[in-house]
N, C-alpha and C positions, 0 to 999 in steps of 0.2 A: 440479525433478526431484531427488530423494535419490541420492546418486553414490552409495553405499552397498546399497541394493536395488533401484533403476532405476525407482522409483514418485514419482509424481505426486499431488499432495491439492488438490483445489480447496475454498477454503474463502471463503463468501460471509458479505461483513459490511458494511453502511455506518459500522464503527467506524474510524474513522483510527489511533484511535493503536492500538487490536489489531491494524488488518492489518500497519501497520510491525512491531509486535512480535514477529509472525508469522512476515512473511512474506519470500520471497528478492525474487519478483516481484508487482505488484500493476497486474492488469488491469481497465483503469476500461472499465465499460459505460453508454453512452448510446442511449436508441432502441432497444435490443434487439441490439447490435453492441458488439462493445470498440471501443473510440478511443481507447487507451493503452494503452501497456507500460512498467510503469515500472520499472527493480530499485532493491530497497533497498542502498544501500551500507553498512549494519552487517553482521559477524561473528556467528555463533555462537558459544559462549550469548552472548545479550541480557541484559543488565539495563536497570535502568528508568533507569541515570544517562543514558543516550542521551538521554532527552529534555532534557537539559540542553544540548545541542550543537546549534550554530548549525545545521549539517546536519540533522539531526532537525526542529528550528523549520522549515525554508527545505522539505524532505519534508511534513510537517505540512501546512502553509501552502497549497504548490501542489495538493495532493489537497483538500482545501477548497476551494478557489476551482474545481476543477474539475467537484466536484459541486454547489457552489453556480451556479455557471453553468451546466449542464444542468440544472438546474432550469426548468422553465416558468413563463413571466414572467404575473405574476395583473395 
């Protein structure tokens, strides 16, 4: 929610590194339900050196393996 005008943006993406760069919070869906609430801990404005930071990588990382595990096993 923007402290500023009290509005909320839902914006859906299977991009990782967009919705970090995006976003404050990022709500993972499985099954048709969220099963995560994650917040980003970067500052506004973003630049892209974030992705240089162990935090960013360790961010990164776990939203990947969370979508790759909700994935259905072929």
């Amino acid at each position: 929610k923007d402290k500023t005008t009290g509005k909320t943006v839902l914006f859906v993406t299977h991009n990782i590194d967009e919705a970090i760069m995006m976003s404050e919070r990022i709500l993972f869906m499985d099954g048709g339900g969220f099963t995560a609430d994650i917040e980003v801990p970067f500052p506004y404005p973003r630049s892209r050196e974030i992705v240089r930071t162990k935090e960013y990588f360790a961010l990164s990382d776990k939203l990947a393996r969370m979508f790759y595990e909700s994935r259905p096993q072929r």
